[in-house]
C-alpha positions in Angstrom: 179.1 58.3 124.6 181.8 59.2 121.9 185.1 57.7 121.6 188.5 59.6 121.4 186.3 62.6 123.5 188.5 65.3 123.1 189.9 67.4 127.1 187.8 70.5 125.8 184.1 69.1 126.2 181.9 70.3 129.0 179.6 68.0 131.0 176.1 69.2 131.1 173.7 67.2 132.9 169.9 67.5 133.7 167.1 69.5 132.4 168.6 73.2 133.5 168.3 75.6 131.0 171.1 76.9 129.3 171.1 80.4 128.6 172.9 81.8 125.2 176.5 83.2 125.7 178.8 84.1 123.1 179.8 81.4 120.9 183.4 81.7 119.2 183.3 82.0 115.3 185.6 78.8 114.8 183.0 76.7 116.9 180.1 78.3 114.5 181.8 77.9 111.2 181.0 75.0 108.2 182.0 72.3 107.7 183.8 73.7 104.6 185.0 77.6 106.3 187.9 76.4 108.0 189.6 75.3 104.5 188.2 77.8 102.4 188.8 80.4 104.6 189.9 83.3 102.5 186.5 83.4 101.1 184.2 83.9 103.8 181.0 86.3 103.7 179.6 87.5 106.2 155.2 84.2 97.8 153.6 84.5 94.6 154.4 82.2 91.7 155.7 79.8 94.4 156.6 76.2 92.2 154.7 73.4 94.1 157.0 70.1 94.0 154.7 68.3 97.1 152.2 66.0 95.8 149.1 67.2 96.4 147.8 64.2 98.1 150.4 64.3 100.3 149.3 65.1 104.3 149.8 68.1 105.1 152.6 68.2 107.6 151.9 69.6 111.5 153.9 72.8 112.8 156.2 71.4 115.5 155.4 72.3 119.1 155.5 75.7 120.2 156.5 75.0 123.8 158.1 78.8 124.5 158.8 81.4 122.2 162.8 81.6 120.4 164.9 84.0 121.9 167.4 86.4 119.8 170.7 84.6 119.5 174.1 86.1 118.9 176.1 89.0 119.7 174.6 92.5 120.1 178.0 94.2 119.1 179.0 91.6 116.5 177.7 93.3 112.5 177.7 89.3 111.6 175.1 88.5 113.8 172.4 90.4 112.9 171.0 90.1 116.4 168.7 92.8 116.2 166.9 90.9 113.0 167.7 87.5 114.7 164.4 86.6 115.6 162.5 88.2 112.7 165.1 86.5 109.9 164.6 82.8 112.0 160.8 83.2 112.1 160.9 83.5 108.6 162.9 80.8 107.4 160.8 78.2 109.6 157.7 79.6 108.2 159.0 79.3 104.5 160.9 76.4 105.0 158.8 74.4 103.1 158.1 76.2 100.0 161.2 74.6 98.1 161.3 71.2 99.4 161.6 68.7 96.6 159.0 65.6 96.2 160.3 63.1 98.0 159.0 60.7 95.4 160.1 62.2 92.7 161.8 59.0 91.6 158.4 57.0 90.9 158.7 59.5 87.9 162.2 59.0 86.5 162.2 56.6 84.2 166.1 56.6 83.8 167.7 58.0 86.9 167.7 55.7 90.2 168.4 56.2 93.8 171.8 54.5 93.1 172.4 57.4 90.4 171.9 59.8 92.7 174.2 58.4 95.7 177.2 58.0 92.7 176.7 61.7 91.4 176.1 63.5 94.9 179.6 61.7 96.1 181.1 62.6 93.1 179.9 66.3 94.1 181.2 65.9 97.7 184.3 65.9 96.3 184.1 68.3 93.8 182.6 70.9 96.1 185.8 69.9 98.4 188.2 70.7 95.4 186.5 74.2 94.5 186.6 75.2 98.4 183.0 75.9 98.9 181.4 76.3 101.8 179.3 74.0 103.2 175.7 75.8 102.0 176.5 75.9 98.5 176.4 72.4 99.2 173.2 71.9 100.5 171.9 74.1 97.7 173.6 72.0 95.3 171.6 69.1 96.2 168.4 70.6 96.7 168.9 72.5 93.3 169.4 68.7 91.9 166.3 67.3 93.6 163.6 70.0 93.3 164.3 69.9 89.5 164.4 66.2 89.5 161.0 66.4 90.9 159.6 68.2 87.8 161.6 66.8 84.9 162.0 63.2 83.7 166.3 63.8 82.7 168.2 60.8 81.4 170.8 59.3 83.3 173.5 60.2 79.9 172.4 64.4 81.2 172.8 63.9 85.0 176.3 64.7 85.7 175.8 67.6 83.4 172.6 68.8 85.1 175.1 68.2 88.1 177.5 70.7 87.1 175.2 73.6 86.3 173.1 73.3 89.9 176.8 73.3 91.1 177.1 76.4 88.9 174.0 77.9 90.4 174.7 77.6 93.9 178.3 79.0 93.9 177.0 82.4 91.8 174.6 82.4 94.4 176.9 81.7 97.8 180.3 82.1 96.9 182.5 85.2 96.6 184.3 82.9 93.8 182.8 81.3 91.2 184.2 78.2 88.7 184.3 79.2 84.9 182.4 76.6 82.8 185.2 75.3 81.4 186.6 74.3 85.4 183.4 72.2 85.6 183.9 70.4 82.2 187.2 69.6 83.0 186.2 68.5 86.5 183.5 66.1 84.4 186.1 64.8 82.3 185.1 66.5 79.6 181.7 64.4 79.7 179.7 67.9 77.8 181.2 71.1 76.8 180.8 74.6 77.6 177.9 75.5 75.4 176.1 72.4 76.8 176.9 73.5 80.5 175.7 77.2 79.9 172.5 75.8 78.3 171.5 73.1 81.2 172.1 75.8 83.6 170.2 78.0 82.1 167.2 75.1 81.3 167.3 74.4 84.9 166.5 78.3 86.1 164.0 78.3 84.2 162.6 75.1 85.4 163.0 76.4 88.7 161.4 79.7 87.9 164.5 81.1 89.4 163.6 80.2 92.7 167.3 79.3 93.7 167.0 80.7 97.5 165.9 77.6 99.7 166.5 77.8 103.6 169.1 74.8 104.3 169.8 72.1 106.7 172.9 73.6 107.3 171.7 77.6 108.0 169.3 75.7 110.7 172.0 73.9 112.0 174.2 77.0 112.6 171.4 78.7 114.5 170.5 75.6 117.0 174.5 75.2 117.8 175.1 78.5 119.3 172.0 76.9 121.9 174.8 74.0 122.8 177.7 76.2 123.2 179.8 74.2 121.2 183.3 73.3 121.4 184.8 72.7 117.5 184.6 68.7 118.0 180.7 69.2 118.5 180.6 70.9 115.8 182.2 69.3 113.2 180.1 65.9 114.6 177.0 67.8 114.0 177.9 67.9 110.1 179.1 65.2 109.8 175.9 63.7 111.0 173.9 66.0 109.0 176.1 65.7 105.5 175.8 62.0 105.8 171.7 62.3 104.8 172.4 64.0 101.5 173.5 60.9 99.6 170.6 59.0 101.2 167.1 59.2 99.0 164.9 58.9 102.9 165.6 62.5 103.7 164.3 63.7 100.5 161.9 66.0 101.9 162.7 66.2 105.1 162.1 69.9 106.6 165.6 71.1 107.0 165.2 72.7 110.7 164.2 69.4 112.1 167.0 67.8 110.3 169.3 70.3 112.2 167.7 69.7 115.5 167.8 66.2 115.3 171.9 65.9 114.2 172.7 68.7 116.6 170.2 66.4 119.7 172.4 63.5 118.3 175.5 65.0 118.7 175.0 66.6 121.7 173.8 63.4 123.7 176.2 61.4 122.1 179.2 63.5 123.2 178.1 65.2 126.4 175.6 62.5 127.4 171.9 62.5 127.6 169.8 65.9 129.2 171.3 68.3 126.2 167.8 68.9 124.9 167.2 71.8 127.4 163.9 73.8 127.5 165.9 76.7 125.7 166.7 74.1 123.0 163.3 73.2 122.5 162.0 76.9 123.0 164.4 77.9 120.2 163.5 75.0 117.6 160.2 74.3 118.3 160.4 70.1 118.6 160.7 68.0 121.7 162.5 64.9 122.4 159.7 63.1 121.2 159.3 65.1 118.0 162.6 64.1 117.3 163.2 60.6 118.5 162.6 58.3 115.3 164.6 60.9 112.8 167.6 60.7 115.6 167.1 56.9 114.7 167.2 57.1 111.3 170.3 59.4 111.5 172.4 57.0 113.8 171.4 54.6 110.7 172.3 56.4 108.0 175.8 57.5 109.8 176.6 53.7 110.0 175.6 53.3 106.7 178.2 55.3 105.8 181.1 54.3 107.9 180.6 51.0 105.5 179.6 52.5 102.2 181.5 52.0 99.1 180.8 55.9 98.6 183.6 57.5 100.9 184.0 61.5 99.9 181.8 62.2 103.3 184.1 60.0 105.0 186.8 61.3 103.8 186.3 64.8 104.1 185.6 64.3 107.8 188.6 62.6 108.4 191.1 65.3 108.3 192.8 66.5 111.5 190.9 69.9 109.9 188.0 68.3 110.5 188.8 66.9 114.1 188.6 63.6 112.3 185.0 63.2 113.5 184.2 60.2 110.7 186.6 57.7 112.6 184.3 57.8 115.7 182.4 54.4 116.4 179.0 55.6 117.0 176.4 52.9 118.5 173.7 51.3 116.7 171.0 52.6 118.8 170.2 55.4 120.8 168.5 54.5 124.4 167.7 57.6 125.9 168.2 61.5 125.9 
């Protein structure tokens, strides 16, 4: 279990099914919401970035079918759509997933690159006050074009910058001007070079700058755990943690969201969380999910120690119920 549990969490125990109830907003929100709250908002030609000798990857088990989550009265929700729109993004979550070894074809650009520039963007994304998704499309912008071009290390903050650029037109209500982003760089390119990479990398992408996130998974499967805002801001934490680490390159994005939000869960309320509603609603079992768990408990301790601390720091904020100065175990036992 946690340390420093917080009086608000609530015990479940056992295999009972938990049945959806209204969920407040403030336990639902981003990471990022919270601070940046007075912006919140409510296949043909598909670019292949998977080897093609790569296996093709089993759909999870289909134990019972989702249910609708949300509020019927709330406009947010959607919850006449909520199935339809979830269907969808777990049947075209893998369309824009970047190679995952993409890196046997940089010749310039290492692993260690990209943990150094995705910190740097942490932060930046924390200064600019975006939420959490722009983000995630940041990053995913960053590897799906690494995937298809060879870029030298001297362009990749710059590259940075415009998939920064591209995500926030895309998410945000407000955007950074170019010459925000230079200054943010240091001045490392100027405007005209910005405007140019973003628009290199569009094309690259053949515009295809609409991915389904981690984090939009990871919203959905919460509102399964009832979560109190502690929960919540564990479950990102856990989850932000895998974007400086090359491994989860690739990774579908709803079973990285079930697995942090499983984590989470067992680690705060204790093991039985992964209820037959939570595996009706995302499709894996325990044992679908067991090594990734694993691999997430590492890669949270990795950070606790890394000499890369804007996820560490971001989570350490009372805003952010200082979730990063938890001890978590090294290993996970049972569920």
């Amino acid at each position: 279990m946690l340390e420093n549990r917080t009086s608000s969490s609530i015990a479940i125990r056992g295999n009972q099914t938990q049945h959806s109830q209204p969920v407040s907003r403030k336990a639902l929100h981003d990471a990022s919401s919270r601070i940046n709250g007075a912006h919140e908002f409510s296949k043909t030609n598909v670019m292949k970035t998977i080897p093609e000798n790569m296996k093709e990857i089993e759909e999870p088990n289909q134990i019972l079918k989702p249910s609708r989550l949300g509020e019927i009265d709330d406009p947010q929700d959607a919850y006449d759509f909520d199935l339809e729109v979830y269907q969808t993004m777990k049947r075209e979550e893998r369309v824009d997933l970047p190679n995952p070894d993409y890196f046997e074809q940089q010749t310039s650009i290492t692993p260690k690159m990209r943990t150094i520039v995705f910190d740097w963007l942490v932060d930046v994304h924390g200064k600019l006050g975006f939420h959490t998704d722009t983000l995630y499309l940041t990053m995913n912008i960053i590897d799906r074009y690494l995937s298809i071009i060879s870029l030298d290390k001297t362009q990749f903050q710059k590259f940075a910058c415009a998939a920064t650029l591209i995500a926030a037109k895309n998410l945000e209500l407000y955007t950074p001007s170019l010459r925000d982003l230079v200054q943010l760089a240091d001045r490392s390119f100027t405007t005209t070079q910005l405007a140019e990479a973003e628009a290199e990398m569009m094309s690259a992408l053949d515009f295809r700058i609409n991915p389904f996130l981690p984090s939009m998974f990871l919203k959905r499967y919460l509102r399964i755990m009832q979560p109190d805002f502690h929960l919540s801001m564990v479950s990102h934490y856990i989850l932000e943690t895998t974007i400086l680490d090359q491994k989860f390159i690739g990774e579908t994005p709803s079973k990285l969201a079930a697995a942090a939000v499983c984590l989470a869960a067992t680690l705060y309320r204790g093991t039985g969380q992964w209820t037959e509603e939570a595996i009706s609603n995302t499709g894996f079992t325990i044992d679908d999910l067991t090594d990734l768990i694993q691999k997430l408990l590492n890669c949270v301790n990795t950070t606790v120690a890394s000499r890369y601390t804007a996820i560490r720091r971001k989570y350490s904020g009372k805003e952010m119920d200082n979730v990063s100065g938890i001890r978590y175990p090294e290993l996970m036992n049972a569920f």
